[in-house]
Steps between C-alpha positions, in 0.01 A plus 500: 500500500635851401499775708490841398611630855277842404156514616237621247307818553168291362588235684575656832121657415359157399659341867325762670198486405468166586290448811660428802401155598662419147808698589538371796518091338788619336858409637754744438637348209197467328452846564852572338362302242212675412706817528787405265534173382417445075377179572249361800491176611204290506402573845516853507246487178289235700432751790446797285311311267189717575686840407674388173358589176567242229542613117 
């Protein structure tokens, strides 16, 4: 997994607005993750599942 070790303006806005009980099932490195990483792994998308948009 690649890290881009800068956190995202839209992301940083996207991780906030998530609500808190959701925040607060996320360990710090899935919240480093979500922050900067290109690539999630599977269980990151399972317990955001509800927020992500699919194209």
């Amino acid at each position: 997994m690649k890290k881009t070790n800068k956190i995202d303006k839209e992301r940083q806005m996207a991780y906030d607005s998530l609500p808190p009980s959701v925040k607060e099932n996320l360990s710090p490195e899935e919240k480093e993750l979500f922050l900067s990483s290109e690539e999630w792994p599977e269980e990151l998308f399972e317990k955001l599942d509800e927020f992500i948009v699919k194209e």
